[in-house]
Gaussian input, Z-matrix of N, CA and C with variables (Angstrom, degrees):
# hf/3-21g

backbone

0 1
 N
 C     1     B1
 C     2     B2     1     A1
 N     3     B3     2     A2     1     D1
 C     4     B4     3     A3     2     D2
 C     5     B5     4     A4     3     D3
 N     6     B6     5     A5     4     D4
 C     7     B7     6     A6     5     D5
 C     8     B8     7     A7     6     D6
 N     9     B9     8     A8     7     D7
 C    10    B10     9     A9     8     D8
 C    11    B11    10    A10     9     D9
 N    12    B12    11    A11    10    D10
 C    13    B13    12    A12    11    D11
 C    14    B14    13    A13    12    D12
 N    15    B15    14    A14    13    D13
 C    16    B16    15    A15    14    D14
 C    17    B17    16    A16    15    D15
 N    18    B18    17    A17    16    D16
 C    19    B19    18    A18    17    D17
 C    20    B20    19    A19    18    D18
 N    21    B21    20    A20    19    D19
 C    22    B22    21    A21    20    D20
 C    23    B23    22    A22    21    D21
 N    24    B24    23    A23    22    D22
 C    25    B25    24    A24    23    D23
 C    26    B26    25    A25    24    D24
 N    27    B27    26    A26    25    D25
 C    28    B28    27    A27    26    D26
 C    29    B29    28    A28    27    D27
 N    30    B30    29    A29    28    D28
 C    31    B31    30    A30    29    D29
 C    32    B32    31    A31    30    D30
 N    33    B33    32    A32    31    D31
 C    34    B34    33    A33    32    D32
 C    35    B35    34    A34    33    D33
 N    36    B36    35    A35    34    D34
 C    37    B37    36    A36    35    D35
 C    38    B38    37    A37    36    D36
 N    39    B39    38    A38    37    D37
 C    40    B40    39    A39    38    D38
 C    41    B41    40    A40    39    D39
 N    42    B42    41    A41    40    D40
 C    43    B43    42    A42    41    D41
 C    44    B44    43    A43    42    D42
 N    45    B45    44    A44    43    D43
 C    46    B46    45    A45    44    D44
 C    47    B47    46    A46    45    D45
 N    48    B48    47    A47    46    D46
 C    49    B49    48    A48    47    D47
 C    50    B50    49    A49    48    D48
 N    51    B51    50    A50    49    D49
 C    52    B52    51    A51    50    D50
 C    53    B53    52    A52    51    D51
 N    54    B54    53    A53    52    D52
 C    55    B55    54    A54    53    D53
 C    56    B56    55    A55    54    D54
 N    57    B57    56    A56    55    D55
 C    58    B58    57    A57    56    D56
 C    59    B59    58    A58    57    D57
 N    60    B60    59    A59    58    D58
 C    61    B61    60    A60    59    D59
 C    62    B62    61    A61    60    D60
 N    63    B63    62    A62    61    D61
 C    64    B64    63    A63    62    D62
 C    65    B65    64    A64    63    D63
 N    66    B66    65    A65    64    D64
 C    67    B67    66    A66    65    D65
 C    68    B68    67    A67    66    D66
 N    69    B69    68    A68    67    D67
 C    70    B70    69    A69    68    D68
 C    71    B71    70    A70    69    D69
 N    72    B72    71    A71    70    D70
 C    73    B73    72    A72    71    D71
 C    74    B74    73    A73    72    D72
 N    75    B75    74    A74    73    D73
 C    76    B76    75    A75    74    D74
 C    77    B77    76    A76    75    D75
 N    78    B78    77    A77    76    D76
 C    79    B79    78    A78    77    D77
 C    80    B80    79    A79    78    D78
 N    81    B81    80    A80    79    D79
 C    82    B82    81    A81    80    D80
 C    83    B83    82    A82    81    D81
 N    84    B84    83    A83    82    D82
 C    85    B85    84    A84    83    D83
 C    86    B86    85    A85    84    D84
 N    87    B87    86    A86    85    D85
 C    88    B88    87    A87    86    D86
 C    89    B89    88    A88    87    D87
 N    90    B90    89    A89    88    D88
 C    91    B91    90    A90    89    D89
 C    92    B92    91    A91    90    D90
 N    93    B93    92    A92    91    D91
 C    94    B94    93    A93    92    D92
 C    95    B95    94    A94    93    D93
 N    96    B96    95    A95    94    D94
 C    97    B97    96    A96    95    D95
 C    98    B98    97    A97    96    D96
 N    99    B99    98    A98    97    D97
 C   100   B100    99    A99    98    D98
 C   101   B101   100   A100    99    D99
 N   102   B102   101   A101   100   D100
 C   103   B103   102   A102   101   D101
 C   104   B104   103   A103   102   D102
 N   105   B105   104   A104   103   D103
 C   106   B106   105   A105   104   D104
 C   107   B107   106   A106   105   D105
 N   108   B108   107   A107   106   D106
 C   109   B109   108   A108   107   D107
 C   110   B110   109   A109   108   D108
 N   111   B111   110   A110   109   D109
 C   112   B112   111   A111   110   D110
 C   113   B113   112   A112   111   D111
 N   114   B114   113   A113   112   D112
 C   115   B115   114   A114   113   D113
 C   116   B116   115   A115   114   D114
 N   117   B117   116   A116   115   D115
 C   118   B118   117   A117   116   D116
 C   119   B119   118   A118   117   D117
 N   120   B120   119   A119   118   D118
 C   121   B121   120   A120   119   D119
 C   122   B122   121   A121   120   D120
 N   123   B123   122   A122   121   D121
 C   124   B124   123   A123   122   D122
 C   125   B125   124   A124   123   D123
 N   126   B126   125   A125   124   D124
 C   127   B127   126   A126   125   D125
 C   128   B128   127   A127   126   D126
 N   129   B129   128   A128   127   D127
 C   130   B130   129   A129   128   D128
 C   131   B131   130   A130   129   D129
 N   132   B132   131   A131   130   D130
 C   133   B133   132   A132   131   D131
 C   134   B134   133   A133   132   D132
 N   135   B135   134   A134   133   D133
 C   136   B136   135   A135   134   D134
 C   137   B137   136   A136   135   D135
 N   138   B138   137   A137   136   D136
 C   139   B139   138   A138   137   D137
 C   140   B140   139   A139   138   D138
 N   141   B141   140   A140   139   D139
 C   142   B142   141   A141   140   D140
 C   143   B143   142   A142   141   D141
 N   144   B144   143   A143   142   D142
 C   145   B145   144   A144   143   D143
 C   146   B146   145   A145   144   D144
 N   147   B147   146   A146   145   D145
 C   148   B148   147   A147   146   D146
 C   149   B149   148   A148   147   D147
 N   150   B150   149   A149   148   D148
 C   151   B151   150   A150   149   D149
 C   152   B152   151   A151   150   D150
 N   153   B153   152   A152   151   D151
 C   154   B154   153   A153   152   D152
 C   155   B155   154   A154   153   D153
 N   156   B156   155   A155   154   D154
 C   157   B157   156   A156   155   D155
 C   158   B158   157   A157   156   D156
 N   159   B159   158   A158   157   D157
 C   160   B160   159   A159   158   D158
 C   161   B161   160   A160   159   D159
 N   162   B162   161   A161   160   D160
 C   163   B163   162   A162   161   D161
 C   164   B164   163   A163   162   D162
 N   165   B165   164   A164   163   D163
 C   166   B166   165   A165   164   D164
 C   167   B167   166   A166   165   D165
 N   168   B168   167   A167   166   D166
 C   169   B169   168   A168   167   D167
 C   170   B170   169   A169   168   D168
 N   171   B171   170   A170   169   D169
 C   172   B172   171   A171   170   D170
 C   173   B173   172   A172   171   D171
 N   174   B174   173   A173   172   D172
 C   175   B175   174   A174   173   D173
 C   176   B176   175   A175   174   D174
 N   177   B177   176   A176   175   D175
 C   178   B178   177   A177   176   D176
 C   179   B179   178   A178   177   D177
 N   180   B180   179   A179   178   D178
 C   181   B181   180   A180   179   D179
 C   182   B182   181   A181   180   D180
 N   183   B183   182   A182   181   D181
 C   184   B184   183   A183   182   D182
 C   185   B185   184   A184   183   D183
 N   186   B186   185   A185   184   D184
 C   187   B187   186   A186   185   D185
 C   188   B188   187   A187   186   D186
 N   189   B189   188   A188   187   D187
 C   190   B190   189   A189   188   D188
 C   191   B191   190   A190   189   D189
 N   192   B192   191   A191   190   D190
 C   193   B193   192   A192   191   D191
 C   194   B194   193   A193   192   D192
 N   195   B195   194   A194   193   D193
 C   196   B196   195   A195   194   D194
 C   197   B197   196   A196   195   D195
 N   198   B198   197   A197   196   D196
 C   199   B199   198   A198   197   D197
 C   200   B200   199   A199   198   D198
 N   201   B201   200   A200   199   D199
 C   202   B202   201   A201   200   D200
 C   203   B203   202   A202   201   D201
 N   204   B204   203   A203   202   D202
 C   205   B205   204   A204   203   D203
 C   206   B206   205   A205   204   D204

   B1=1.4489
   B2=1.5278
   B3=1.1612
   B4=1.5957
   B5=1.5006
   B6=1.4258
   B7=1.5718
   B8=1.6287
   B9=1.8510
   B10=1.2442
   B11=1.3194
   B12=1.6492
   B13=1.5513
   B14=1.2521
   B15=1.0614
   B16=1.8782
   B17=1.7838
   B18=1.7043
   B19=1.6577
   B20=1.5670
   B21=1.6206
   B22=1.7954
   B23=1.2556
   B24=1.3882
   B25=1.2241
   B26=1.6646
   B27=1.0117
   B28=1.5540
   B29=1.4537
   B30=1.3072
   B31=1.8449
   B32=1.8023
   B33=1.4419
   B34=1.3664
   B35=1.7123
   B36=1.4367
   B37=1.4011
   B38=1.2515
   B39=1.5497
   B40=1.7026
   B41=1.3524
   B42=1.6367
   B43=1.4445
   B44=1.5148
   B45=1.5614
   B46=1.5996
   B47=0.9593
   B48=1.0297
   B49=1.9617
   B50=1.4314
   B51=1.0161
   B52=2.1467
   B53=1.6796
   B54=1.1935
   B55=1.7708
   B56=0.9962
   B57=1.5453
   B58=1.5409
   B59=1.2568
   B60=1.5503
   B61=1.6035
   B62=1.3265
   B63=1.2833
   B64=1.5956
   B65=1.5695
   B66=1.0974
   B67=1.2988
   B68=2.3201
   B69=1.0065
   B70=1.7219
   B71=1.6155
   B72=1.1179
   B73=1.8116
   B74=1.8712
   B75=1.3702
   B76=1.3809
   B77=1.4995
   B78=1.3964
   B79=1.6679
   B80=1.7245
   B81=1.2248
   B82=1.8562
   B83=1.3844
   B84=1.5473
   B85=1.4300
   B86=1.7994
   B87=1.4788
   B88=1.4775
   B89=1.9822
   B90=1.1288
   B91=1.8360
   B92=1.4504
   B93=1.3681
   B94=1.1661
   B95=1.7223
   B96=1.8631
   B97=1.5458
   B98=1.3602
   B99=1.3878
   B100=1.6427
   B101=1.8376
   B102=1.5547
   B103=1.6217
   B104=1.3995
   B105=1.4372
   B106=1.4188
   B107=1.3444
   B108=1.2721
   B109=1.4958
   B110=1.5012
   B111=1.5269
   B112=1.4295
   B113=1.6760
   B114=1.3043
   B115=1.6372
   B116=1.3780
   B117=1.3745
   B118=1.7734
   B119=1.9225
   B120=1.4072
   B121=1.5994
   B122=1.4853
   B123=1.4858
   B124=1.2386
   B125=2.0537
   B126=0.9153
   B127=1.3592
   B128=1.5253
   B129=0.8805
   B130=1.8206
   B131=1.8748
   B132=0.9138
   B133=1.6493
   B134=1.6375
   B135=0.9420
   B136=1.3103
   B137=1.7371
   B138=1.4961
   B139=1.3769
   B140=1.1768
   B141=1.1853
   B142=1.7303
   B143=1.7165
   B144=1.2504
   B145=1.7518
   B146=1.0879
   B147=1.6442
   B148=1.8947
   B149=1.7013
   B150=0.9323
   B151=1.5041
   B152=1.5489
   B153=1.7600
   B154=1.2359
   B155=1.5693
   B156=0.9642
   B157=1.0854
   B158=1.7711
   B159=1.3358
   B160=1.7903
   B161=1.2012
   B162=1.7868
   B163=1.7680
   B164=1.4013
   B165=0.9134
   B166=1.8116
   B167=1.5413
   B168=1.0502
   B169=1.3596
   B170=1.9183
   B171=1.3844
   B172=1.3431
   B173=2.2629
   B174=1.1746
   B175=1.8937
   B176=1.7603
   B177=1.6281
   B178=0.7913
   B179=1.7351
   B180=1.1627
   B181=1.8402
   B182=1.2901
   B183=1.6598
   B184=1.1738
   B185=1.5939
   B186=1.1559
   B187=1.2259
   B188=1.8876
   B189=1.2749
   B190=1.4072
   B191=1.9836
   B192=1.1912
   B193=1.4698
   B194=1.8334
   B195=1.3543
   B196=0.9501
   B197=1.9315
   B198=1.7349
   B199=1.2270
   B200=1.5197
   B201=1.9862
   B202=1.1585
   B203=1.5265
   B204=1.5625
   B205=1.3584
   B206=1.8379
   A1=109.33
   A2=108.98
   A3=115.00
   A4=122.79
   A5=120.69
   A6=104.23
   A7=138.18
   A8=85.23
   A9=112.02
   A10=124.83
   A11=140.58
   A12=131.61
   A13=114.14
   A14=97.05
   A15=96.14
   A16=99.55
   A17=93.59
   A18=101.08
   A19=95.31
   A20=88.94
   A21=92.46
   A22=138.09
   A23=103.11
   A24=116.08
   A25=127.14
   A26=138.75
   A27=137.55
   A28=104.38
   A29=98.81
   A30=103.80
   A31=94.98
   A32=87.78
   A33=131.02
   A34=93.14
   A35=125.71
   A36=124.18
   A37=123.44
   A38=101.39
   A39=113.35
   A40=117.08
   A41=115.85
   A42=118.55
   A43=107.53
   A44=117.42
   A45=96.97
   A46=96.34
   A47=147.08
   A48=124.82
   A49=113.02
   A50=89.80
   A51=106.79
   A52=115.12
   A53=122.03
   A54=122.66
   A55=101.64
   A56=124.44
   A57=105.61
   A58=109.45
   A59=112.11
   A60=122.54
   A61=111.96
   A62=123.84
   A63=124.19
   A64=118.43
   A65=115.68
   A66=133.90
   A67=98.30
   A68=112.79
   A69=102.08
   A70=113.93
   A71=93.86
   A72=111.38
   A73=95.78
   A74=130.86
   A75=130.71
   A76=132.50
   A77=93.60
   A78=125.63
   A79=105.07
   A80=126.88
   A81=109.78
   A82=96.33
   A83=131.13
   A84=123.98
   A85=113.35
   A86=101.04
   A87=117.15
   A88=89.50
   A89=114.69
   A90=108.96
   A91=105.51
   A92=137.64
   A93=161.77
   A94=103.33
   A95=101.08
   A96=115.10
   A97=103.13
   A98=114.98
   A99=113.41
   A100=96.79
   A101=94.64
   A102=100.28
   A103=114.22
   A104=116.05
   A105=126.38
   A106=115.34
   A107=130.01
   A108=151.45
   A109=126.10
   A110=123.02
   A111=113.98
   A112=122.13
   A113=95.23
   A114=95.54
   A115=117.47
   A116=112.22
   A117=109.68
   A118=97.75
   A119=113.62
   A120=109.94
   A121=118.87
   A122=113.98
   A123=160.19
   A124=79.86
   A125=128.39
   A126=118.82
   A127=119.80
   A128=101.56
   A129=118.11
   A130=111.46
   A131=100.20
   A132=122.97
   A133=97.34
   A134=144.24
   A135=162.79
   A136=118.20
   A137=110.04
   A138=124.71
   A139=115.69
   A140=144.99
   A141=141.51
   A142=96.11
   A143=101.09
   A144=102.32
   A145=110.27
   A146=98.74
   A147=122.83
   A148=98.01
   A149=112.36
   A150=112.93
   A151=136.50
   A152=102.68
   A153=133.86
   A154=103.38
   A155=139.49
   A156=155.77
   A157=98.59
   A158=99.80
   A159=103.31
   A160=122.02
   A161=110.53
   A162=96.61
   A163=107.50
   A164=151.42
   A165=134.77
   A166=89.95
   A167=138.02
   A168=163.55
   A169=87.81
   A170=94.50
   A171=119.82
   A172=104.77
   A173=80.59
   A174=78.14
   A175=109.98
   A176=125.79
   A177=103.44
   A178=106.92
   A179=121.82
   A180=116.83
   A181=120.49
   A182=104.83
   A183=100.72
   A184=108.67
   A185=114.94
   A186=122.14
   A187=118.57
   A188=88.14
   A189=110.89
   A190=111.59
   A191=104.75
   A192=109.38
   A193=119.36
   A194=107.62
   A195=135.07
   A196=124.84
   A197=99.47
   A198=98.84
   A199=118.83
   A200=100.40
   A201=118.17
   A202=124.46
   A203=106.39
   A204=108.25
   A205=111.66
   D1=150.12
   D2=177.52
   D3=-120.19
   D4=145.85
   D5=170.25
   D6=-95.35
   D7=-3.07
   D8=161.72
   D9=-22.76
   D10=101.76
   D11=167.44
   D12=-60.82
   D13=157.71
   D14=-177.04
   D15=-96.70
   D16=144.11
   D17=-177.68
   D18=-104.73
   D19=112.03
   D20=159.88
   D21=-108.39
   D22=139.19
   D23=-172.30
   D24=-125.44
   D25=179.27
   D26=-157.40
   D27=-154.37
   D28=164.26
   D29=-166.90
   D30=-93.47
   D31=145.29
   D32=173.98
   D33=-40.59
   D34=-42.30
   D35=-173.76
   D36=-75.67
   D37=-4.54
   D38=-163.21
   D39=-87.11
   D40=46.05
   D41=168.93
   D42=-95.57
   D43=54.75
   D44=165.32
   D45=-119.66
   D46=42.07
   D47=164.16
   D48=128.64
   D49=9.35
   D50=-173.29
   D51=71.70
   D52=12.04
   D53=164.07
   D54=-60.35
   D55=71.02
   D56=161.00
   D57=-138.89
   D58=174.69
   D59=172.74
   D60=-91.68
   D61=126.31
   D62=159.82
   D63=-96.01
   D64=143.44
   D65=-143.09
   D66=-131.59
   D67=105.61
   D68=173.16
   D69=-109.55
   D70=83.61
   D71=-167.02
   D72=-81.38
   D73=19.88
   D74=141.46
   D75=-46.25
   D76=-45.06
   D77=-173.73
   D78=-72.59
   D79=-17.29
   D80=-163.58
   D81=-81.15
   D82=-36.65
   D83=-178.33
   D84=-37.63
   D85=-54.42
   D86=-162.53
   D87=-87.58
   D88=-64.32
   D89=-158.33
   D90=-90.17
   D91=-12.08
   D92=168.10
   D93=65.00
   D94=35.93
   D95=178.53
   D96=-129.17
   D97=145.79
   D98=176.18
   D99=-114.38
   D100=115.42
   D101=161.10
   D102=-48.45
   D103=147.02
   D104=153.13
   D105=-132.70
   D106=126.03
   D107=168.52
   D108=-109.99
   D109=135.53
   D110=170.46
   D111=-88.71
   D112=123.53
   D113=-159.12
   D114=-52.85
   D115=-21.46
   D116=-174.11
   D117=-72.13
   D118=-8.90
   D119=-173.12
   D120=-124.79
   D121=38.93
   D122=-163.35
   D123=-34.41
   D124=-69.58
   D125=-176.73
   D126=-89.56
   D127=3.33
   D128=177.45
   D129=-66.59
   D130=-167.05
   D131=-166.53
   D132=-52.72
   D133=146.87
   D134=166.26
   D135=-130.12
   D136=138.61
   D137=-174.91
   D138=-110.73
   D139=156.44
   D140=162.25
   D141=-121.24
   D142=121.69
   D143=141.55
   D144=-127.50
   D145=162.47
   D146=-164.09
   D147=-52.64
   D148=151.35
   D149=158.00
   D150=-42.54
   D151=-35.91
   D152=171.21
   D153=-71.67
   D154=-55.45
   D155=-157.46
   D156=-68.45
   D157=-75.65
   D158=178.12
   D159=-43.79
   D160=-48.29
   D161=172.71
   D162=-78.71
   D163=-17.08
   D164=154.79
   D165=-36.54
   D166=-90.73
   D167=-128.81
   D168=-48.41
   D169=-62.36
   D170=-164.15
   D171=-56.99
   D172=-60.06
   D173=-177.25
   D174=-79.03
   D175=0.70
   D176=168.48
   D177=-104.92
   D178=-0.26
   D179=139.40
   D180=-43.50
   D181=-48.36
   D182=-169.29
   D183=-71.60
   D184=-37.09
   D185=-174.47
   D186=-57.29
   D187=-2.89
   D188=-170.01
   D189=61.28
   D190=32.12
   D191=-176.87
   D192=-68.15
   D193=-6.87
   D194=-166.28
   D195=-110.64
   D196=-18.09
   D197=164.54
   D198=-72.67
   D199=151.44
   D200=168.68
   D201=-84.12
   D202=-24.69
   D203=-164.11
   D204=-101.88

């Protein structure tokens, strides 16, 4: 366990209005989970996924696996 706080941060794309997810990818070394939070609820509900789990998540955005249009 660590006492480490998690540093959050938000994507470089996140200039529309603050709808975004923050992500404190500090933490996977030590908990091998990356928090996710919605920034408008800065002390609100918080999530962990596996480390494994988030970069899936992550290259299949990139992969565009995730568009609607």
């Amino acid at each position: 366990m660590t006492n480490e706080s998690p540093r959050w941060r938000k994507s470089s794309y996140s200039s529309n209005g603050g709808d975004c997810v923050e992500v404190a990818t500090n933490l996977v070394a030590t908990t091998g989970t990356v928090p996710l939070r919605d920034s408008k609820l800065a002390g609100g509900p918080r999530l962990s996924a596996s480390a494994e789990a988030f970069s899936s998540f992550v290259e299949g955005v990139r992969a565009g696996e995730f568009d609607t249009v």
